[in-house]
N, C-alpha and C positions, 0 to 999 in steps of 0.2 A: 270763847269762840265756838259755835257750834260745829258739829266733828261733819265732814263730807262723808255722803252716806252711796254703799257700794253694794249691791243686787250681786250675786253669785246663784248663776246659773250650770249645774254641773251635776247631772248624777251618779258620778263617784265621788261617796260622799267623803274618803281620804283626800282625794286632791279639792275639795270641795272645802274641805275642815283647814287643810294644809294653805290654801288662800286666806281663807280667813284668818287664819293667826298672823300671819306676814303682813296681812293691813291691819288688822287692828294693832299690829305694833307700832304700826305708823299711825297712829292716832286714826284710823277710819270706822265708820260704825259698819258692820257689814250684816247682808241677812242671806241664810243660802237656799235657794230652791232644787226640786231636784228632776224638776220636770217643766217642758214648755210652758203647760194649760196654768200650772201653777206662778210660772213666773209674770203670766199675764193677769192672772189675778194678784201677785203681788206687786207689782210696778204699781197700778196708779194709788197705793193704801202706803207702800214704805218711801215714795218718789227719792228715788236715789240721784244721786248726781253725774254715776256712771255704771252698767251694766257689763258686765264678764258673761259673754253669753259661750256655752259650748256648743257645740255645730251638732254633737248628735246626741240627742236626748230622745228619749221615749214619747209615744204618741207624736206632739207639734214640734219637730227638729226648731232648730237654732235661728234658719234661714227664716222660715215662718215667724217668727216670734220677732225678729227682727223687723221684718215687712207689719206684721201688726202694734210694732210701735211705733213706727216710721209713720203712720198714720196720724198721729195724734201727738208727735215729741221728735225732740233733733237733739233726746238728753245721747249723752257721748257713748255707744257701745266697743265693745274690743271680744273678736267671736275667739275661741277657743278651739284648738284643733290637734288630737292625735296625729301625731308623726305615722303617713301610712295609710290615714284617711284620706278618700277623695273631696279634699277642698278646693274650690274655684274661689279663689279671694278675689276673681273681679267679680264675681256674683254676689258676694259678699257686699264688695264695694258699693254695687249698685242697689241692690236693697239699699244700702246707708250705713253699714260698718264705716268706723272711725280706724281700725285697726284690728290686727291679728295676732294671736302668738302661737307657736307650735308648741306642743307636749311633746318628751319633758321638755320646760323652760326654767330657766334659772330664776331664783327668789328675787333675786333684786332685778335683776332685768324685768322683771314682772310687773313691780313696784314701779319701777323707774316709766316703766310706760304705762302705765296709771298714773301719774302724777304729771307726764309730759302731755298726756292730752286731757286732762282736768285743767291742765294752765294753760292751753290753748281758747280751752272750749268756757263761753261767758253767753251766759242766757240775754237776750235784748229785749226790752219791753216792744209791742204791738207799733207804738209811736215811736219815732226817735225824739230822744230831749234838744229842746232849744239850750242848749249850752256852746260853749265854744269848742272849736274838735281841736284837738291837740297830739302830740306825737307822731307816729309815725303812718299818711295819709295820703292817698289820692284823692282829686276829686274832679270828677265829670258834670256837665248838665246833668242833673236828676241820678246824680251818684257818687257817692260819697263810700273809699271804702278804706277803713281805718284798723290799720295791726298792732296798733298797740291795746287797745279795748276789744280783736277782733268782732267789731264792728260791720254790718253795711247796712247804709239809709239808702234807697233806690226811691223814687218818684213820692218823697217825703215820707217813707215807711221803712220800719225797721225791717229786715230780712232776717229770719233765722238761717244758719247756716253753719254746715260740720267746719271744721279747721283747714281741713286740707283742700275744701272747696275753697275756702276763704283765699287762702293762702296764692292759690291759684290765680282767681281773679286779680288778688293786688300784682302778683310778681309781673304780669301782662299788663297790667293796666301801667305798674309802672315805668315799662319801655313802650311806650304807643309807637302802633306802627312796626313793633318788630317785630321780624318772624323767629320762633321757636319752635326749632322741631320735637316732639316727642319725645326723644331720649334728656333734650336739654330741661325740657320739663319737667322731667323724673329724674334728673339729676338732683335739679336746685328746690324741686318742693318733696320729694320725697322719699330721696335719696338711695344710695350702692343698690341696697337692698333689694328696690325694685325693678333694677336696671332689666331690660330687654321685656319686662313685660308692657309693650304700649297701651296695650287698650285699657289700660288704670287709666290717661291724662281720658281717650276717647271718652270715658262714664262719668269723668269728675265734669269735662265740659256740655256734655251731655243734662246734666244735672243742674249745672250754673245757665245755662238757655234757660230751661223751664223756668227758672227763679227770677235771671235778667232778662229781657224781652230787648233784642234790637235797639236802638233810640237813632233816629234823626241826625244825633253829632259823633254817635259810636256805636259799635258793632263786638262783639266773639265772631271774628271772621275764620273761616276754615282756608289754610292755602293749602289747595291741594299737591297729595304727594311728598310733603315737606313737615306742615304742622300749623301750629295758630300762631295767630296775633290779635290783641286789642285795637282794633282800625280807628282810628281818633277820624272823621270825615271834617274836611276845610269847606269853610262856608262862599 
């Protein structure tokens, strides 16, 4: 089975060396850069399956490099961040960060979230397959969105998309019609952690508009003052 392969973005090159021993324990192939300009020249030559990016690197910072992959890839990033450093992890968010860990961070905790969002995160071909959809599934007019394969087919086309957008849309689609406030949202898709920072759900649904478009039989409705719901519209 060929080894998932893992971009180490980080110029101390201790804590740099120090990741890479810890995955490659774990069976990961990893390569370390130690600078933005070069991490954008390595991504499209090593195409990793997930990026460790640190947030302050020399020359093109973290947030950049981020945004110029984000162009071109929806592969899984997790930013890097000094305890003490000014990090905005919704800024992070909305570039497209997948996740965060602060410095120092424990080895296996490290691991553990690389490998929780490597098993979220599954690349979709352009088309979706004419197969049958199985597990666990909602399905709309011209939307289909499936968490066991994190999956979504919208207007016959595959949709790339991070985890926790995914996640989002199912968990709404799967009560149509109801309202969830903000904190409920960040409870059940993203859990303690993120608790009292709202404007995480505001950028993830922010982000799932641009992707889903309105339809006819349903909506990402805003209730104001309160929070969202998946509006299922009766014919």
């Amino acid at each position: 089975m060929e080894k998932q392969k893992i971009l180490i973005v980080d110029d101390d090159s201790n804590i740099a060396e120090l990741i890479s021993l810890y995955l490659t324990k774990e069976c990961f192939e990893t390569k370390i850069v130690s600078d933005g300009e070069a991490a954008l020249l390595a991504f499209p030559a090593f195409r990793p399956d997930l990026i460790l990016l640190d947030l302050m690197l020399p020359g093109i910072d973290g947030y950049q490099v981020c945004r110029e992959i984000r162009k071109d890839s929806d592969v899984p990033i997790i930013m890097l961040s000094a305890k003490g450093e000014i990090f905005d992890k919704v800024l992070g968010l909305e570039l497209g960060a997948d996740d965060y860990i602060i410095k120092p961070f424990d080895s296996k905790e490290m691991v553990a979230r690389v490998k929780a969002v490597l098993r979220r995160f599954k690349p979709q071909p352009t088309t979706a397959p004419a197969v049958p959809i199985t597990g666990n599934f909602v399905e709309y007019p011209d939307l289909i969105v499936n968490l066991t394969n994190y999956s979504v087919t919208y207007m016959g086309k595959s949709v790339e998309m991070p985890p926790k957008e995914l996640e989002l849309l199912y968990f709404l689609a799967s009560s149509p019609n109801q309202v969830f406030t903000r904190e409920q949202l960040l409870d059940n898709i993203w859990g303690y952690e993120y608790i009292g920072d709202t404007r995480t759900v505001d950028v993830h649904i922010k982000r799932l508009r641009e992707k889903i478009k309105d339809h006819p039989n349903w909506s990402l409705s805003t209730v104001w003052g309160i929070g969202y719901k998946f509006e299922v519209k009766s014919n």
